[in-house]
Jmol script that loads the backbone (N, CA, C; Angstrom):
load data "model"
ATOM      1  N   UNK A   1       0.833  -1.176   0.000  1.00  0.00           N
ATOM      2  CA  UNK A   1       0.000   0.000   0.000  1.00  0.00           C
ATOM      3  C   UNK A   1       0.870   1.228   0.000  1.00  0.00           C
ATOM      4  N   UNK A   2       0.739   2.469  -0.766  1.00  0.00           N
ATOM      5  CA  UNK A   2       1.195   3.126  -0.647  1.00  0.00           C
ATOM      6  C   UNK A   2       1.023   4.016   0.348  1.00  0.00           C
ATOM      7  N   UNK A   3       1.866   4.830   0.290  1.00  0.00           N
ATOM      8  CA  UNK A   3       1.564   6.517   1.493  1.00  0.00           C
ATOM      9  C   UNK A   3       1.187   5.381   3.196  1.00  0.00           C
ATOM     10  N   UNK A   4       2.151   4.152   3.099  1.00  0.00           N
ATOM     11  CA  UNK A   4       2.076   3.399   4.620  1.00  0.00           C
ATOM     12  C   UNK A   4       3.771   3.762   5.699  1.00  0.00           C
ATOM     13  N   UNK A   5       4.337   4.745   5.587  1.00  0.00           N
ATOM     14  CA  UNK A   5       5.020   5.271   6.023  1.00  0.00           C
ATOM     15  C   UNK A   5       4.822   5.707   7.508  1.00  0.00           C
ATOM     16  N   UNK A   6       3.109   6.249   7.507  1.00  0.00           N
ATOM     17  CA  UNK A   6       3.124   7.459   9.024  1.00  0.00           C
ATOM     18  C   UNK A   6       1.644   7.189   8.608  1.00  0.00           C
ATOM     19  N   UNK A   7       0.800   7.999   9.968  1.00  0.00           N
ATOM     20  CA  UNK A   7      -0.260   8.510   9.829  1.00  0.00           C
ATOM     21  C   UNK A   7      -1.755   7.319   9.326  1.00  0.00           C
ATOM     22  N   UNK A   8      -2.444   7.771   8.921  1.00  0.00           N
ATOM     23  CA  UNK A   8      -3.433   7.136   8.460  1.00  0.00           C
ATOM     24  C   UNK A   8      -3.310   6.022   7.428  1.00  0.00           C
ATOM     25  N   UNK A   9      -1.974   5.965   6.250  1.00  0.00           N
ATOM     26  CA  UNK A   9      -1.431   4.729   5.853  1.00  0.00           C
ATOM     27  C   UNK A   9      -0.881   3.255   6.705  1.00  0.00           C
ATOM     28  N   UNK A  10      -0.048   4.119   8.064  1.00  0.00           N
ATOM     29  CA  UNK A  10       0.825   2.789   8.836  1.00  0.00           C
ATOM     30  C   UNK A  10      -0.592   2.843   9.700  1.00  0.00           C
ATOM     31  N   UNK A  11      -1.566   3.082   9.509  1.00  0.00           N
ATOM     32  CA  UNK A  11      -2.503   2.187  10.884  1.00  0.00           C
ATOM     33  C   UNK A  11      -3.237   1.447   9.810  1.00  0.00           C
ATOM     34  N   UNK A  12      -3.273   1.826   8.354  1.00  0.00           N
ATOM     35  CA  UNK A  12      -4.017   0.994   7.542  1.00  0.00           C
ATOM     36  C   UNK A  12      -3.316  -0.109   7.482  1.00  0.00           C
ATOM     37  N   UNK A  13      -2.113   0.101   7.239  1.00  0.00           N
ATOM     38  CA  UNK A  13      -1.091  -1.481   7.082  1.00  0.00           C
ATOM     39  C   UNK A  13      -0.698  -2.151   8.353  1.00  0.00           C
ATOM     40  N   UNK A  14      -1.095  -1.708   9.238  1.00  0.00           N
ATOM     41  CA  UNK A  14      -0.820  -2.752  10.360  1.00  0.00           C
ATOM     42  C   UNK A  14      -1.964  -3.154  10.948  1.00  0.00           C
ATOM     43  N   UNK A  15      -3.609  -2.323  10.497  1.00  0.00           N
ATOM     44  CA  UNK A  15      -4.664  -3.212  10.634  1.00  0.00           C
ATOM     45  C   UNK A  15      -4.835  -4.932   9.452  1.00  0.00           C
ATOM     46  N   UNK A  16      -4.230  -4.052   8.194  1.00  0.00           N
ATOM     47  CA  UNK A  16      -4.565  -5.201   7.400  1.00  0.00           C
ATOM     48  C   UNK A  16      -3.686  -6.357   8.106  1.00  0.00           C
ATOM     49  N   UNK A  17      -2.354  -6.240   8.031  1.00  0.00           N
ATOM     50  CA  UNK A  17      -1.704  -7.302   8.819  1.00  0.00           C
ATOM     51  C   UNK A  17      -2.352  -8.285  10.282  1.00  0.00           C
ATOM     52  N   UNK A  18      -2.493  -7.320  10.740  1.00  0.00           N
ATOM     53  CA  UNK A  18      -3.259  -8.005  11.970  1.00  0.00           C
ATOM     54  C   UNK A  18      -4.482  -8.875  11.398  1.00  0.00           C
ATOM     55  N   UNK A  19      -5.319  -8.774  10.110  1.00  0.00           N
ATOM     56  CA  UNK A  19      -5.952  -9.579   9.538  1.00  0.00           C
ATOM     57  C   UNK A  19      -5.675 -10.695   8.726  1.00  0.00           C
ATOM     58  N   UNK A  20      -4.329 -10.629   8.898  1.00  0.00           N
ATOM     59  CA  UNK A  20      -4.158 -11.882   7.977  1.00  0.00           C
ATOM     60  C   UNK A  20      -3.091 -11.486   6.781  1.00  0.00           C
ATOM     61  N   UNK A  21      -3.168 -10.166   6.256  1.00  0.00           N
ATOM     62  CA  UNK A  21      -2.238  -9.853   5.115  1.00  0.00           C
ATOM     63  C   UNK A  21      -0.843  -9.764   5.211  1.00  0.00           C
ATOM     64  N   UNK A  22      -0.781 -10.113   3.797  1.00  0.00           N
ATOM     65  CA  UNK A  22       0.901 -10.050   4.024  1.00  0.00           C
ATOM     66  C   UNK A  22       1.111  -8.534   3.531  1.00  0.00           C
ATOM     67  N   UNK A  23       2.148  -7.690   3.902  1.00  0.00           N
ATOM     68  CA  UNK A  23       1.821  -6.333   3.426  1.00  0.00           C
ATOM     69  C   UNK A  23       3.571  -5.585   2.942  1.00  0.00           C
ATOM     70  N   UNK A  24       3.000  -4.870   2.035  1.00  0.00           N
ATOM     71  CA  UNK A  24       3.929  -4.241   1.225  1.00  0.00           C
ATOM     72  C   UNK A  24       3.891  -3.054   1.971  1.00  0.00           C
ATOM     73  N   UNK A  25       4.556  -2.223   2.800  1.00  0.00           N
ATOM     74  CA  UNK A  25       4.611  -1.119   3.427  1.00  0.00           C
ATOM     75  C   UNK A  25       5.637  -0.240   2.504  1.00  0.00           C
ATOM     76  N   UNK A  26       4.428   0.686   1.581  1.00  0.00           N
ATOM     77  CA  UNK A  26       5.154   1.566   0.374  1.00  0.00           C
ATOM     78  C   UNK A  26       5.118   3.141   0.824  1.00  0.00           C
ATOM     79  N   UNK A  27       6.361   3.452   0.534  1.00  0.00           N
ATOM     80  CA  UNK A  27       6.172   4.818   0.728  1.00  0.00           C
ATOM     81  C   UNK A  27       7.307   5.954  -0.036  1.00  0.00           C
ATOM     82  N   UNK A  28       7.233   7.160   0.125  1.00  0.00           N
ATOM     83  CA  UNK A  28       8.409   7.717  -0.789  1.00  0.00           C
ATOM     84  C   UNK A  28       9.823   7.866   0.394  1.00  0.00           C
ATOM     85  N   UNK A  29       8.932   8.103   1.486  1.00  0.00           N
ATOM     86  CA  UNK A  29      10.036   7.588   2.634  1.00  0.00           C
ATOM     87  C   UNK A  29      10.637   7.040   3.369  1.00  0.00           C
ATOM     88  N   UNK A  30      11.875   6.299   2.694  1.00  0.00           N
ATOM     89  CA  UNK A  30      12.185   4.929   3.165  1.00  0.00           C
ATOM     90  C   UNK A  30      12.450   4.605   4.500  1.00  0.00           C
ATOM     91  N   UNK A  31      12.946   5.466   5.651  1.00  0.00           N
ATOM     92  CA  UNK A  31      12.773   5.677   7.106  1.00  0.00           C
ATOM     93  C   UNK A  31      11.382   5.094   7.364  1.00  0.00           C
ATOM     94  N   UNK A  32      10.375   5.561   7.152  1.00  0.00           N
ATOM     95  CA  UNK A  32       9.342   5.747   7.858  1.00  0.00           C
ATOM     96  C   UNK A  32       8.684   4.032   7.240  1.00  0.00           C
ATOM     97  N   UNK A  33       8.817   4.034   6.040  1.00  0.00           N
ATOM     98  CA  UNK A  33       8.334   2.650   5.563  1.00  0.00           C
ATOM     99  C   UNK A  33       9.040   1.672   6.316  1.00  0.00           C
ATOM    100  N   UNK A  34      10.603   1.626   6.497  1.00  0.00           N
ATOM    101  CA  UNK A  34      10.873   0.806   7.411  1.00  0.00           C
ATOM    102  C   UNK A  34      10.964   0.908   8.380  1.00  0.00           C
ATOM    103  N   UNK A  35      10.507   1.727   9.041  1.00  0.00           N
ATOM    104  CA  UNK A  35       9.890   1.902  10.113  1.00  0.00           C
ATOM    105  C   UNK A  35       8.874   1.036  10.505  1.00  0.00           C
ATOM    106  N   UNK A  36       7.717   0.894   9.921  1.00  0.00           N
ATOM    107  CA  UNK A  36       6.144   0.764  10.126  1.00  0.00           C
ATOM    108  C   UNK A  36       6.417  -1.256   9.805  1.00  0.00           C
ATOM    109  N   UNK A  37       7.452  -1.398   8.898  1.00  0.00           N
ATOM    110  CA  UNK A  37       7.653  -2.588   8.481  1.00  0.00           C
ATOM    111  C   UNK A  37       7.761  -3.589   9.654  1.00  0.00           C
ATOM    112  N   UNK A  38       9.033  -2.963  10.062  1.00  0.00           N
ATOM    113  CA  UNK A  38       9.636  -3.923  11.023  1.00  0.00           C
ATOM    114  C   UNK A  38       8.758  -3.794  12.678  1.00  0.00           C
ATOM    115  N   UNK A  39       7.742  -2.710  12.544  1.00  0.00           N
ATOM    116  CA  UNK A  39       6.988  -2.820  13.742  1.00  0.00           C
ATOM    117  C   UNK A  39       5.752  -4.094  13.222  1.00  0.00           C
ATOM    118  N   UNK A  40       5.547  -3.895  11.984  1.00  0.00           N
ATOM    119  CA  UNK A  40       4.746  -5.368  11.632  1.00  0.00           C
ATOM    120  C   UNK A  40       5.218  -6.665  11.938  1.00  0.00           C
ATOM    121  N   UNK A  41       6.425  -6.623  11.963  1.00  0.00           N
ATOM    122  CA  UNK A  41       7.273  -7.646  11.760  1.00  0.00           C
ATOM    123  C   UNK A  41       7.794  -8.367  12.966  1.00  0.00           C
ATOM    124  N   UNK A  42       7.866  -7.170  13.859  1.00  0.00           N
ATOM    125  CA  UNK A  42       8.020  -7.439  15.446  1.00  0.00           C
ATOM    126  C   UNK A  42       6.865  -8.167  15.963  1.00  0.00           C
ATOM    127  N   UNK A  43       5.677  -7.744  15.624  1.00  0.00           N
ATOM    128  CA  UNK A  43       4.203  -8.347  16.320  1.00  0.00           C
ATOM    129  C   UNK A  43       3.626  -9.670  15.768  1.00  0.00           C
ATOM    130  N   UNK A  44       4.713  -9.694  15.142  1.00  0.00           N
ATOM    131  CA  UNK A  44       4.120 -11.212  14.040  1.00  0.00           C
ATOM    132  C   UNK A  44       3.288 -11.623  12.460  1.00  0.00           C
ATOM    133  N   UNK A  45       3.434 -10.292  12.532  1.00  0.00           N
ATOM    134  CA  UNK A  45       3.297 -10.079  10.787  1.00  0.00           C
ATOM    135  C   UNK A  45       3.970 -10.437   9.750  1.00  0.00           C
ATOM    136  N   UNK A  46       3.684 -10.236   8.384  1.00  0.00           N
ATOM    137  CA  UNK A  46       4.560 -10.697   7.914  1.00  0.00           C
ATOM    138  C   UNK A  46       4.454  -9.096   6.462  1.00  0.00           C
ATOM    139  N   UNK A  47       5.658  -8.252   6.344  1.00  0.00           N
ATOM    140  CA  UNK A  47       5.377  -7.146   5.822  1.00  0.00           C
ATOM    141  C   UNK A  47       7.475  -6.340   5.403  1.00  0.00           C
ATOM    142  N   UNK A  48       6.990  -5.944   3.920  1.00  0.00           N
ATOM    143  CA  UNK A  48       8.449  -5.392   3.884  1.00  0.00           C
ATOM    144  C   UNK A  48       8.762  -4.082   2.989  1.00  0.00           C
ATOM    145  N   UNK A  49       9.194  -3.058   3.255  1.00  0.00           N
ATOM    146  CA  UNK A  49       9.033  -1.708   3.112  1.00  0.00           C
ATOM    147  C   UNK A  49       9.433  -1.675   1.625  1.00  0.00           C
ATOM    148  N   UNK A  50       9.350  -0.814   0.675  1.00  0.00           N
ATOM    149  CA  UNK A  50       9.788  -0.367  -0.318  1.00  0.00           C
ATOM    150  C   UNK A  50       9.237   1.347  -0.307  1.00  0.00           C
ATOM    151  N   UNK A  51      10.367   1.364  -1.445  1.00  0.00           N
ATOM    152  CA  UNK A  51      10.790   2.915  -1.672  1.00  0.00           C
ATOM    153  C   UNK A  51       9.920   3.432  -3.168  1.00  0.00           C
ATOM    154  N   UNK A  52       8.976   4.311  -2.731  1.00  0.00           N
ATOM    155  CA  UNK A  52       8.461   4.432  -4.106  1.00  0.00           C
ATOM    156  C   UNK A  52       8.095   5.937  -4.544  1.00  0.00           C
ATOM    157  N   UNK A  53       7.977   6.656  -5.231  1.00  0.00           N
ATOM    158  CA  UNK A  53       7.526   7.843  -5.761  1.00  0.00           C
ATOM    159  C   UNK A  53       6.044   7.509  -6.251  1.00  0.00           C
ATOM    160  N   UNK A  54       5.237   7.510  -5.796  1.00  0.00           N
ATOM    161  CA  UNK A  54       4.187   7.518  -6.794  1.00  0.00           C
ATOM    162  C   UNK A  54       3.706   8.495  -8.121  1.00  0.00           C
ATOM    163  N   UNK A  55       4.011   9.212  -8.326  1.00  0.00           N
ATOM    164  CA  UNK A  55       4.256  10.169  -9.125  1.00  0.00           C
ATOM    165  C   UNK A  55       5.047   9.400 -10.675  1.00  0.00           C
ATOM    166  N   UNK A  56       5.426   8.688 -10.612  1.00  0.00           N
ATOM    167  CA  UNK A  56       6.486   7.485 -11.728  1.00  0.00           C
ATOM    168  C   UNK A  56       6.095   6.605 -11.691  1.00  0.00           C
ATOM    169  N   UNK A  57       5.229   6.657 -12.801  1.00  0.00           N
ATOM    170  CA  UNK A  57       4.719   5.041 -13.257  1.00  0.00           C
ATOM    171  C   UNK A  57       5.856   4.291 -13.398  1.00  0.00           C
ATOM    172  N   UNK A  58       6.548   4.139 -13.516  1.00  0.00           N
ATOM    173  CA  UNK A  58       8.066   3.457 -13.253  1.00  0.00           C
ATOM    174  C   UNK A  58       8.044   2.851 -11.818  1.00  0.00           C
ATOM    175  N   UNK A  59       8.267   3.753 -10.836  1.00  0.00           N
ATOM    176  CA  UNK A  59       8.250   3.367  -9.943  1.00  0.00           C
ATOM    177  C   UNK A  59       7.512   1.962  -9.237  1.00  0.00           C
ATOM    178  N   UNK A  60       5.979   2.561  -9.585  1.00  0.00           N
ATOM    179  CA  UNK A  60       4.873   1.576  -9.234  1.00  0.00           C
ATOM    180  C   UNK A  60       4.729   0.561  -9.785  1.00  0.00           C
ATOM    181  N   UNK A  61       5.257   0.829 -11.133  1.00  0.00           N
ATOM    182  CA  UNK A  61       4.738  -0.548 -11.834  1.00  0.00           C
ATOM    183  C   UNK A  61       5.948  -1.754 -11.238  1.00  0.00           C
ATOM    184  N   UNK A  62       7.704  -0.998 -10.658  1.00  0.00           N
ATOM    185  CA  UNK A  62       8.304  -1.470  -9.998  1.00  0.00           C
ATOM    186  C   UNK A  62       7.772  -2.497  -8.311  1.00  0.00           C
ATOM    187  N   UNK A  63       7.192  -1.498  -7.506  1.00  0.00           N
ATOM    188  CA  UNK A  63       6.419  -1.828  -6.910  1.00  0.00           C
ATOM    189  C   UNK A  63       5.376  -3.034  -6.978  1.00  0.00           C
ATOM    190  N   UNK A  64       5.210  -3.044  -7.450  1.00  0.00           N
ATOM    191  CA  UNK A  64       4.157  -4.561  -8.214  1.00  0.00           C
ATOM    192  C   UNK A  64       4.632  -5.411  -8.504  1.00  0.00           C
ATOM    193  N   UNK A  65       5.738  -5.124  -9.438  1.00  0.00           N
ATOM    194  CA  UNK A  65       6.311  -6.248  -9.949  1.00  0.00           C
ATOM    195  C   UNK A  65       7.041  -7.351  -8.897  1.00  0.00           C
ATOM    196  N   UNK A  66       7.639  -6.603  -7.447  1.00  0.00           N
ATOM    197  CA  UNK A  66       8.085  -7.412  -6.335  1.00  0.00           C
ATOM    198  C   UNK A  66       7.670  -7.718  -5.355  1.00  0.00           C
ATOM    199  N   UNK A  67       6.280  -7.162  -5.406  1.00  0.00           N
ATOM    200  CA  UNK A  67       5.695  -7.124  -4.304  1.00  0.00           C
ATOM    201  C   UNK A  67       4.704  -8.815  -4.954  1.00  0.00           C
ATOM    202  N   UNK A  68       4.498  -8.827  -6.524  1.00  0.00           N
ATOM    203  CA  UNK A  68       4.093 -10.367  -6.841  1.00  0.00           C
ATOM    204  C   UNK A  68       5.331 -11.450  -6.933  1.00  0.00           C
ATOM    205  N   UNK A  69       6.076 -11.112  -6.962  1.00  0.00           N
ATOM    206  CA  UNK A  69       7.747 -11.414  -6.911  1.00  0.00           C
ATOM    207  C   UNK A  69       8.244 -12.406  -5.348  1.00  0.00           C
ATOM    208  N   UNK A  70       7.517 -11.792  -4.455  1.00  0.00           N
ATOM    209  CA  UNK A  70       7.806 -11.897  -2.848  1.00  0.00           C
ATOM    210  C   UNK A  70       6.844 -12.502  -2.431  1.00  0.00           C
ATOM    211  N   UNK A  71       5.030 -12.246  -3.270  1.00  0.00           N
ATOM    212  CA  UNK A  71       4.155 -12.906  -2.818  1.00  0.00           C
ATOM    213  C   UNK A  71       3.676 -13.892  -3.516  1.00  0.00           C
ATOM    214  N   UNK A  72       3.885 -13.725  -4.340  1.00  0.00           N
ATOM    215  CA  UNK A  72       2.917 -14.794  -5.784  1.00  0.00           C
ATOM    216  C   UNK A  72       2.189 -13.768  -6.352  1.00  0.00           C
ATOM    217  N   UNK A  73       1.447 -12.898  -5.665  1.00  0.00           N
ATOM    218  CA  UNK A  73       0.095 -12.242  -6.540  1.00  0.00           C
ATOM    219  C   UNK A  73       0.002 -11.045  -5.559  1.00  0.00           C
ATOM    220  N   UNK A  74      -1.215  -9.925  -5.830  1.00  0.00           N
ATOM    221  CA  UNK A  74      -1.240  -8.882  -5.617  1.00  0.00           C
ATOM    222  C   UNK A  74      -2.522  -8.720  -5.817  1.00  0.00           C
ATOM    223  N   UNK A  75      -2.975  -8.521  -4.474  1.00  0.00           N
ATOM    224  CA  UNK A  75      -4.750  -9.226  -4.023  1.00  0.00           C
ATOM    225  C   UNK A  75      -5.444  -7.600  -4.172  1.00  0.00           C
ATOM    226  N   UNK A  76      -4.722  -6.777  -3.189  1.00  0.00           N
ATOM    227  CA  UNK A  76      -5.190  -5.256  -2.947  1.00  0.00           C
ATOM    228  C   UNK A  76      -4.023  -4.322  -2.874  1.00  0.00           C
ATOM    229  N   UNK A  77      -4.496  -3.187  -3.298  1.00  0.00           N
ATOM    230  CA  UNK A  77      -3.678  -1.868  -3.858  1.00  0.00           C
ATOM    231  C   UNK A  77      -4.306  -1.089  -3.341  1.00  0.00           C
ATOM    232  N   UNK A  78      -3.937  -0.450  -2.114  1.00  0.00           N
ATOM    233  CA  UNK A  78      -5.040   0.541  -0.883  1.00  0.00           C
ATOM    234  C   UNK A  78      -3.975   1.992  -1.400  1.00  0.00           C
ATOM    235  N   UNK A  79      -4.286   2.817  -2.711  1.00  0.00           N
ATOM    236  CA  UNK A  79      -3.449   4.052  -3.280  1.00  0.00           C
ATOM    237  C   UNK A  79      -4.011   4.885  -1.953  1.00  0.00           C
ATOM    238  N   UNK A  80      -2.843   4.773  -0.856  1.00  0.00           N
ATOM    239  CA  UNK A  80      -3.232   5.883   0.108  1.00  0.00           C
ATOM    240  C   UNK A  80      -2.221   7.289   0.265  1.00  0.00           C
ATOM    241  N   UNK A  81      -1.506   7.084  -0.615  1.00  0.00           N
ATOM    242  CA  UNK A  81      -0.508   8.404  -0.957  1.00  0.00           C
ATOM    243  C   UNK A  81      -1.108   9.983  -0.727  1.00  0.00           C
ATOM    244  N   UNK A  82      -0.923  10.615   0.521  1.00  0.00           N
ATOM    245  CA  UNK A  82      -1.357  12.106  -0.366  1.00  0.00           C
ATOM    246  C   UNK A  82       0.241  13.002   0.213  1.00  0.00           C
ATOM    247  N   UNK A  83      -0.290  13.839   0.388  1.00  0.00           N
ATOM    248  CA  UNK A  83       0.778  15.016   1.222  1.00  0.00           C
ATOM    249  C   UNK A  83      -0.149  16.715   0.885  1.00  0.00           C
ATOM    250  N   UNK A  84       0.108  17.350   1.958  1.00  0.00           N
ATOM    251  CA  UNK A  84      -0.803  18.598   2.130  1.00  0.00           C
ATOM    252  C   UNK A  84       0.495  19.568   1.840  1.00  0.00           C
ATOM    253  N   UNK A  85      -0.344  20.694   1.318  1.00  0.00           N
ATOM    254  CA  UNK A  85       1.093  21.698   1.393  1.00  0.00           C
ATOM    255  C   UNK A  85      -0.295  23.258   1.860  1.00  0.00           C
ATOM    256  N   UNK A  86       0.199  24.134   2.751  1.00  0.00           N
ATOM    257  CA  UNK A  86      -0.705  24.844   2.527  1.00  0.00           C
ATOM    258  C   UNK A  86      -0.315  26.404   2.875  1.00  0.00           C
ATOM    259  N   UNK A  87      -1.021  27.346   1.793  1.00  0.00           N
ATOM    260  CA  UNK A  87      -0.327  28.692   1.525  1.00  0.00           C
ATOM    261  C   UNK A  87      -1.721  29.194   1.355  1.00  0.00           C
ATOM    262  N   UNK A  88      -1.832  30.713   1.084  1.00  0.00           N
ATOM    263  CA  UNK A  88      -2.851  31.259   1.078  1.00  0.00           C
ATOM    264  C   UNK A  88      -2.213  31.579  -0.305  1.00  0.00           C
ATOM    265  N   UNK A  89      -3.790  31.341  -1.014  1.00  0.00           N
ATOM    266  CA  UNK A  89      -3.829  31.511  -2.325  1.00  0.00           C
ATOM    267  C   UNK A  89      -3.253  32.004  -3.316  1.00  0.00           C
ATOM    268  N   UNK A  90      -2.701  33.456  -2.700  1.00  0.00           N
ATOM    269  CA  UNK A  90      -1.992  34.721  -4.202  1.00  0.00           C
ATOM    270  C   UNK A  90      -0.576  34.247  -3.588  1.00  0.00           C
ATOM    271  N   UNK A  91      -0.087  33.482  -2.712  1.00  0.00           N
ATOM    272  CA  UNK A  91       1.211  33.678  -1.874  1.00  0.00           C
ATOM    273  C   UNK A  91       1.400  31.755  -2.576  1.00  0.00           C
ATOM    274  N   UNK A  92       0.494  31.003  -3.157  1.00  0.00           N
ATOM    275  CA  UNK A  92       0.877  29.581  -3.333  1.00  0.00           C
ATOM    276  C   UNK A  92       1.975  29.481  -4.786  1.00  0.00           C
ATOM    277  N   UNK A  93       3.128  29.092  -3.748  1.00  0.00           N
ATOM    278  CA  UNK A  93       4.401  28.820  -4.716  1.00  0.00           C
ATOM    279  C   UNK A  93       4.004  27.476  -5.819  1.00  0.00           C
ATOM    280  N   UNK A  94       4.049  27.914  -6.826  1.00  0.00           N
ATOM    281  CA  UNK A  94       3.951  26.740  -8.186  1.00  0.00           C
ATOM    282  C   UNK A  94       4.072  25.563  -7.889  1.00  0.00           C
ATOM    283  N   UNK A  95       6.092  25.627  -7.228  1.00  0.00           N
ATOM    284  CA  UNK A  95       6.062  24.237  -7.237  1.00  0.00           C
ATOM    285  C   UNK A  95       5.152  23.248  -6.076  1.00  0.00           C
ATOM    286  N   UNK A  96       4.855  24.579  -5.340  1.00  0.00           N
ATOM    287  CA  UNK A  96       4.463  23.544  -4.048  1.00  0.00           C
ATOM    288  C   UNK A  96       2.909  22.923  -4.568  1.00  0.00           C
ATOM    289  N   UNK A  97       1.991  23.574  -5.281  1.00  0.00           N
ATOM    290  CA  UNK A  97       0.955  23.153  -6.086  1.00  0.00           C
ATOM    291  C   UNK A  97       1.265  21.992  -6.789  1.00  0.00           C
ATOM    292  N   UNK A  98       2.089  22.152  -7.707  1.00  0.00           N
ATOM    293  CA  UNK A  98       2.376  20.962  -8.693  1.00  0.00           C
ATOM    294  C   UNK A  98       2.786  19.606  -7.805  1.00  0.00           C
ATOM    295  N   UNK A  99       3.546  20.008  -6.791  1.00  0.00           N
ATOM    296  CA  UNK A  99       3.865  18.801  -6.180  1.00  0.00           C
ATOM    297  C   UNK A  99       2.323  17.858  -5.284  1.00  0.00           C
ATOM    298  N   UNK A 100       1.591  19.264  -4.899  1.00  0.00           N
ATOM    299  CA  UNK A 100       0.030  18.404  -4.256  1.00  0.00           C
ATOM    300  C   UNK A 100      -0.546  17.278  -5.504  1.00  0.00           C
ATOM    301  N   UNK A 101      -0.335  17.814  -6.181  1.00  0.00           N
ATOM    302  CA  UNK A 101      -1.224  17.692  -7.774  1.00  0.00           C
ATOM    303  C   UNK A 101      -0.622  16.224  -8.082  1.00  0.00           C
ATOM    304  N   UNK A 102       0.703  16.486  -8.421  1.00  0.00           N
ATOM    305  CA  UNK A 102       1.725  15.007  -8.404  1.00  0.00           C
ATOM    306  C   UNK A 102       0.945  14.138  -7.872  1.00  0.00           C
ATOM    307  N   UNK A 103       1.515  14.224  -6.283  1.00  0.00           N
ATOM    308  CA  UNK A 103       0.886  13.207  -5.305  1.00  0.00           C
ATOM    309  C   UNK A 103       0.145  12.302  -5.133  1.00  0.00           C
ATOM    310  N   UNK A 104      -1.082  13.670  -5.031  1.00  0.00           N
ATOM    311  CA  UNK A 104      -2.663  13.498  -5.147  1.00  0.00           C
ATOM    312  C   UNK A 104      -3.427  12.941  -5.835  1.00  0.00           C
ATOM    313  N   UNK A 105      -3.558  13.592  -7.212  1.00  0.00           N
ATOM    314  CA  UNK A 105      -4.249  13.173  -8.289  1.00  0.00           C
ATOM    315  C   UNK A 105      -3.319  12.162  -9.414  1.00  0.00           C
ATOM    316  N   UNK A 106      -1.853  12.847 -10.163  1.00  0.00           N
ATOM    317  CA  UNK A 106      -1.093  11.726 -10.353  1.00  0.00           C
ATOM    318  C   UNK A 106      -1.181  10.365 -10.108  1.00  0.00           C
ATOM    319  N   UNK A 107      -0.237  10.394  -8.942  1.00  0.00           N
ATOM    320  CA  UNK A 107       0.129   9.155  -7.726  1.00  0.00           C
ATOM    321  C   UNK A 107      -1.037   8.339  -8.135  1.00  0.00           C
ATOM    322  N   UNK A 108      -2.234   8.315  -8.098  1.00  0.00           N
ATOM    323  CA  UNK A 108      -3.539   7.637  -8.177  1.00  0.00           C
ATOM    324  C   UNK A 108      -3.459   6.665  -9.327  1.00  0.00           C
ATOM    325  N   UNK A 109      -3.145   7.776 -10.369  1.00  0.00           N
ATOM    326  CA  UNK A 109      -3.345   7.521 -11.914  1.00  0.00           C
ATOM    327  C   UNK A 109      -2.166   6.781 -12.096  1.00  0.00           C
ATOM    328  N   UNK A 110      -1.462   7.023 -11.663  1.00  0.00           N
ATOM    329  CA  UNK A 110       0.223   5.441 -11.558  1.00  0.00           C
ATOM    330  C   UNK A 110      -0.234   4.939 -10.982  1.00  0.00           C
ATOM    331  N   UNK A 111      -1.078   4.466  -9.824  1.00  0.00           N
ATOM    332  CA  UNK A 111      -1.004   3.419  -9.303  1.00  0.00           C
ATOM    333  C   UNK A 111      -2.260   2.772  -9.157  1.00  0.00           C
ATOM    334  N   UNK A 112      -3.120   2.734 -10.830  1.00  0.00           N
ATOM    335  CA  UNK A 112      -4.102   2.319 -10.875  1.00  0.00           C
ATOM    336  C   UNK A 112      -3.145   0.595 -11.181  1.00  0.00           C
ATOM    337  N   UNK A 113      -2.398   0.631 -11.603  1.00  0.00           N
ATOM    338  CA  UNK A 113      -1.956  -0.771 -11.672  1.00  0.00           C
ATOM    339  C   UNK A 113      -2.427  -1.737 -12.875  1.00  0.00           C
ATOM    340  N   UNK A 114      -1.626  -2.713 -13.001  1.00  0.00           N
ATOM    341  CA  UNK A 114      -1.816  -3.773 -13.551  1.00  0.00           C
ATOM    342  C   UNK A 114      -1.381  -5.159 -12.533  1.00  0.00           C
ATOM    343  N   UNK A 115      -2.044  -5.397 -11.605  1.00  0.00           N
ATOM    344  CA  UNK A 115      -2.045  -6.457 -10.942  1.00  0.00           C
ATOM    345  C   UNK A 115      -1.239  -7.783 -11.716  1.00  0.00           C
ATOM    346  N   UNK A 116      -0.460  -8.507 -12.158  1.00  0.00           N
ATOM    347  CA  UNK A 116      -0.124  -9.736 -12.307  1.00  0.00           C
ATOM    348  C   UNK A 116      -0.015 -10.899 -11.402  1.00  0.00           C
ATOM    349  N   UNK A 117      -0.410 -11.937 -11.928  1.00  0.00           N
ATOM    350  CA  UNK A 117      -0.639 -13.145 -11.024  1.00  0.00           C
ATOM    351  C   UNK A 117       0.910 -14.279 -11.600  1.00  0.00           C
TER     352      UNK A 117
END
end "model"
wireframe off; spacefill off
backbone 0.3
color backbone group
């Protein structure tokens, strides 16, 4: 799953785990992904971090490819990627827009996926 680094992603990936999943803990920040990993991993899970941009279909389609690689298959894709940036309107720097935009809406559109079995 992506954006499982911190926050509302690492409680999504360590609920799914606690259910039974095996889990791909994806994020653009590899600290925090292995972070969240090895706390899965400590409790008896079974879960292993990768480094991803969602923004690069490259990336994701990377992502997939090892995450069926490690598992056999690739059941669910929980695109929980965002990041906030926030400025008042006439004062919002370009790049910091383009980068929400990336993220947000992008990130999604890479990581609609092609599941392989």
């Amino acid at each position: 799953m992506t954006g499982a680094g911190q926050g509302l992603g690492e409680a999504i990936a360590k609920r799914l785990s606690a259910e039974g999943a095996l889990v791909t803990v994806a994020d653009m920040n590899a600290a925090g992904a292995g972070k969240v990993a090895d706390a899965i991993n400590a409790t008896g899970g079974d879960a292993f971090a990768f480094t991803v941009n969602v923004t690069r279909a490259a990336d994701v389609e990377q992502m997939v490819k090892e995450t069926v690689a490690k598992r056999g298959c690739l059941d669910l894709l929980v695109s929980n990627a965002g990041i906030l940036k926030s400025h008042d309107i006439t004062e919002f720097p370009e790049a910091d827009w383009r980068a929400v935009i990336d993220v947000n809406l992008t990130g999604y559109f890479c990581a609609r996926g092609r599941p392989r079995r």
